[in-house]
N, C-alpha and C positions, 0 to 999 in steps of 0.2 A: 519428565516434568509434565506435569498435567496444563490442557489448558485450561484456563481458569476464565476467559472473555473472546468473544471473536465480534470485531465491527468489521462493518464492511462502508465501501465506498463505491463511488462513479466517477470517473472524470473524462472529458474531452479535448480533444485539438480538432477545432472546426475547420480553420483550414490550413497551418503549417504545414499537417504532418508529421506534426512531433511526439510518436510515441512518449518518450522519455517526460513531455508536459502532461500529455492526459495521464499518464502514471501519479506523477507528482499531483494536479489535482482530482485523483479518485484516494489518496494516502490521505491529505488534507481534509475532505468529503470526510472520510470514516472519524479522523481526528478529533476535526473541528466541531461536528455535529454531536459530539457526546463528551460530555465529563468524567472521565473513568477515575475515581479516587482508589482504586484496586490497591495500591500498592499499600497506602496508610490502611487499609481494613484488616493485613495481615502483616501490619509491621516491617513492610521493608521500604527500602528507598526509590523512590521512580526511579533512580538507575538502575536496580535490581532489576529491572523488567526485560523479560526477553520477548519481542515480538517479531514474530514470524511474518513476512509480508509476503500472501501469496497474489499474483497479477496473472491479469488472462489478456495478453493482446496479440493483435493477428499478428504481428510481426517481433518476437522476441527479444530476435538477436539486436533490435533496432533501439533497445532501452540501456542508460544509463544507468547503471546502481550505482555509480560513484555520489552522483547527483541528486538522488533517491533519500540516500544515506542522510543528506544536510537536512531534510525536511524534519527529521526525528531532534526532537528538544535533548532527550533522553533517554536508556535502557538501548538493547544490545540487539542490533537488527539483523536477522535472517531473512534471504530474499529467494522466492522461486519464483520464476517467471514463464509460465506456462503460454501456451498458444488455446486464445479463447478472444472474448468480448468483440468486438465490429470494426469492422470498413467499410463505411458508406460512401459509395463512390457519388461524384457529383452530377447532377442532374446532365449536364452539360457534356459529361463524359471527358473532363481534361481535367486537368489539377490535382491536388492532393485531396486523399478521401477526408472524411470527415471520421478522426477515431476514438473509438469509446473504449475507454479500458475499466476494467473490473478490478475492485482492490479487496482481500481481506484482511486485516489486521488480526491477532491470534497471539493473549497477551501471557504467560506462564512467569513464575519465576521456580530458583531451586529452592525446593520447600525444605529437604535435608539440610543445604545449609543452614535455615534456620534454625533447627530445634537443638 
């Protein structure tokens, strides 16, 4: 399947900790920030959409996809969770870091089944 759009996103946990939040708002970020009508330009249904979510945060294993999964209104979610985006540790040197995770959204549908 071809990809047909890629948004991207940012989000953070200032000071949780909470991979699994800055994920969900760097998803939201790419979301919210653009109106993608993609699916009505080639006749399919927003459910039709397959969107691949790729995340870059230092700590992987520490993200929730269960919880990831609810953010999405619609269409069929694929997730890789890569090791990237930051930990800023606190001035103070105790606490939780401050994390920034990276999101891209990468939206396709199957185009054989439509014709």
């Amino acid at each position: 399947m071809p990809r047909l759009i890629t948004e991207f996103g940012i989000g953070t946990s200032l000071r949780r900790g909470d991979y699994t939040e800055a994920v969900k708002r760097g998803i939201k970020d790419a979301l919210w920030h653009n109106s993608i009508n993609l699916a009505e330009l080639f006749g399919f249904e927003k459910t039709d959409m397959r969107i691949r979510v790729d995340v870059g945060v230092q700590n992987p294993g520490a993200v929730e996809i269960a919880e990831l999964e609810k953010v999405f209104p619609y269409g069929q979610t694929e997730f890789h969770v890569t090791t990237g985006g930051l930990d800023i540790p606190r001035p103070e040197g105790s606490g939780n870091p401050t994390i920034i995770a990276n999101v891209a959204l990468s939206v396709s549908f199957d185009m054989e089944r439509a014709q």
